[in-house]
N, C-alpha and C positions, 0 to 999 in steps of 0.2 A: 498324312500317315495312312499307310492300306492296308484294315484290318479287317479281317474275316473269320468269325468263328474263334476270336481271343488269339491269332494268328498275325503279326507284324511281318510286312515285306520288308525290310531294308534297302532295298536295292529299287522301290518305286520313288523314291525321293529324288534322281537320276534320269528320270521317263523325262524326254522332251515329249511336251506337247502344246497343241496350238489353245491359245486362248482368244482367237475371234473366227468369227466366221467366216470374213473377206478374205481377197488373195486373190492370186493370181498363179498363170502355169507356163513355167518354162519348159518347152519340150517335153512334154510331157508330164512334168512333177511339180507339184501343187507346192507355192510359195507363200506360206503363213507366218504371219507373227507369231511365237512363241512363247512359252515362259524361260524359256534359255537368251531369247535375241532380249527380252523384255529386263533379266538382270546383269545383261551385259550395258541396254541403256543405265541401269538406274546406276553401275558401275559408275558409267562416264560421267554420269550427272553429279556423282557425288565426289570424282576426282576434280571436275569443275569447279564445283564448290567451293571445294577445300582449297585450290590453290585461288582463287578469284578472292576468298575473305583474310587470304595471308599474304598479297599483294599491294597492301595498301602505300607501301615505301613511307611508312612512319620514320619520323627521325629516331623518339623512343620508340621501339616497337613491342607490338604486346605477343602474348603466350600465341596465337594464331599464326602471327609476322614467324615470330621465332620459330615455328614446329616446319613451316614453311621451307624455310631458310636453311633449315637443320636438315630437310630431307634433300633439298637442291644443293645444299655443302657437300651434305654426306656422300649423296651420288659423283658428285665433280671431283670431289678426293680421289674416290676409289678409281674413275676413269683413270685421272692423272698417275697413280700409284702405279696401275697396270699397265699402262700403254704408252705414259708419258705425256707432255704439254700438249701432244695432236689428241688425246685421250677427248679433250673437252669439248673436241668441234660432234664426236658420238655419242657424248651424254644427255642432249637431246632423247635422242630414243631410247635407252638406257633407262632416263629418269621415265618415263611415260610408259615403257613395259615395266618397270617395278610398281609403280603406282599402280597402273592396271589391275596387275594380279596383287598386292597387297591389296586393296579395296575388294577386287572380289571375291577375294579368301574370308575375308572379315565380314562381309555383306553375308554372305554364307551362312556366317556362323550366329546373326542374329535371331533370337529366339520367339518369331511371330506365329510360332505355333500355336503357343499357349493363346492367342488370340482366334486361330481358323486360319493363320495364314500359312506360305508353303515356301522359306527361304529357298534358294536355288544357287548351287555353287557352280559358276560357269566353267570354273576351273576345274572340277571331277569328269570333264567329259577329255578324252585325249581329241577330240577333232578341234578343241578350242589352243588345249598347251601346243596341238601337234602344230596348229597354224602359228603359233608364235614360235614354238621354233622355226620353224621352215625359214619364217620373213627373218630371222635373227643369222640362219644360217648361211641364206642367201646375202644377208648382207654384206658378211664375211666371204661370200663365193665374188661379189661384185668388187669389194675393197681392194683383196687378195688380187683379182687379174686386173685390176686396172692401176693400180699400184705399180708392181709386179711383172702384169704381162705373163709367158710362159714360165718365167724364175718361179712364179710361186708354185709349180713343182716341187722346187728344192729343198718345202715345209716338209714334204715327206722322203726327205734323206736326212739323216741326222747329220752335223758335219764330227769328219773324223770312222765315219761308216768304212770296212775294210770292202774294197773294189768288189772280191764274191758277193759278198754279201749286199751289194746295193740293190736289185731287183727284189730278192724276199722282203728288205727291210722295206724299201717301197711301198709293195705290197699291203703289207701290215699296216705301215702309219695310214695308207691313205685310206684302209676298210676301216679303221680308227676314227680317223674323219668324217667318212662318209657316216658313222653308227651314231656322231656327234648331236645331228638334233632329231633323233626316236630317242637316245637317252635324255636329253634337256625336255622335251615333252611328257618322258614316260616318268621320269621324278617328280614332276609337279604332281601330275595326275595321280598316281598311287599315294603320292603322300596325303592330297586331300580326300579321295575315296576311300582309302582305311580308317580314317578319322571317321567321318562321317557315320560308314557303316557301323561301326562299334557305337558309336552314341547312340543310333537308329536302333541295337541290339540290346542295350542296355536300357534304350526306353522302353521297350517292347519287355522288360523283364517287369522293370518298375509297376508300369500299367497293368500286366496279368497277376503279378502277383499282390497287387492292393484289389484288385478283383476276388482274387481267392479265398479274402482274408485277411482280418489282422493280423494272423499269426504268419503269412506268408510274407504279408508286407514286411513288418518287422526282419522277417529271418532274411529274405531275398529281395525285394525293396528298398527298403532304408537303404543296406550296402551298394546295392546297383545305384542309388540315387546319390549317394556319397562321392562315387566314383566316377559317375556321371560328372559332379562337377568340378572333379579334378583334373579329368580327360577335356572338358571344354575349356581351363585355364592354359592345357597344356595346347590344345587345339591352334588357342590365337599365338600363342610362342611358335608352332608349325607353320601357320598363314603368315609371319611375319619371314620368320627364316627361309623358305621356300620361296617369298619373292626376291630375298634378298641374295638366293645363290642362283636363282637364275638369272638373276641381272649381274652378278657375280661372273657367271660363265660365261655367260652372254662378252664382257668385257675380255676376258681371257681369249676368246676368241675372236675378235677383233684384234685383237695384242697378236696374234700370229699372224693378219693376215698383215697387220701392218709392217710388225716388224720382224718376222716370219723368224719366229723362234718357235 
């Protein structure tokens, strides 16, 4: 947290920066480990985990098996619901972008401050949601023509479109389309950077005003701090929903390119 003169940034919580000294330069630009690449590992490390300890293929299986289970059902339903039986050959990536960004939304939201430490949401940067759209969207550009061929034009004619009007309508669905992953990137992104911010603003109250005084804590404190941990309950309800309608969308658009509705 960057405080100066009883002064909270909110917005340093966000700062990529390197934390070693090595590296190397490609063309010029100096290649370091970061605190951004560093909880994007601890991400993977801890989606590893968690499916590797609910893997066991118990016959009874315990609460781990089952949470397991529950999340690679849950995923496979929703393919199949949208897209149909060929749904299940794409919930592979499906499952493993929801897990992704579930995990790092939650990794986030772990409270190692109080210790000197410095969580880091990989998912408030848009170069991270932007990259997972892109590969989600391409996947959908790759499905779509290879599927398809030049018919999957035909996604951006609606059928029953009157003859004039086919070029405008064109038009439109397909600048639709193309706006499809900056808005799948820029919803993740805002949703966990205004979370965050406001906690960062509401700690910053907390802290100055137990600084002030008891009578400030009390008055502006306490409340901040109340709210504080209602906003953090609400926080992990955000990080879970948010992974779960981008992998939501994600399938939605695969469902067009398949079966081009």
């Amino acid at each position: 947290m960057a405080a100066e003169s009883g002064k909270i940034d909110p917005m340093h919580q966000f700062e990529i920066a390197p934390i070693s000294n090595g590296g190397f330069e490609i063309a010029g630009q100096a290649i370091t480990f970061t605190n951004s690449a560093l909880w994007m590992l601890l991400t993977l490390v801890a989606v590893w985990v968690f499916m590797q300890g609910g893997m066991k293929r118990e016959l009874v299986p315990g609460r781990w098996q089952l949470m397991v289970e529950g999340f690679t059902g849950f995923i496979d339903d929703m393919m199949t619901a949208n897209i149909g039986a060929e749904g299940r050959k794409y919930a592979p990536y499906v499952f493993s972008l929801f897990m992704f960004i579930l995990f790092a939304n939650i990794l986030g939201l772990i409270p190692i401050g109080v210790v000197g430490g410095h969580p880091f949401t990989v998912t408030s940067h848009l170069t991270i949601t932007g990259v997972l759209a892109i590969v989600s969207f391409s996947i959908v550009l790759i499905v779509g023509f290879a599927r398809h061929g030049l018919h999957f034009f035909s996604l951006f004619v609606p059928h029953g479109t009157p003859l004039p009007m086919i070029p405008f309508i064109f038009v439109v669905e397909l600048l639709s389309f193309l706006v499809r992953p900056f808005s799948l990137g820029l919803r993740l992104f805002v949703a966990m950077t205004a979370g965050h911010i406001l906690l960062k603003v509401l700690a910053g109250f907390v802290i100055n005003s137990t600084n002030a005084g008891i009578g400030y804590g009390l008055l502006v404190g306490l409340p901040s701090l109340t709210l504080m941990v209602g906003i953090s309950a609400l926080e992990i309800l955000v990080a879970v929903v948010q992974a779960y309608v981008f992998a939501l969308l994600t399938s939605l658009y695969i469902n067009d390119a398949v079966n081009l509705h």
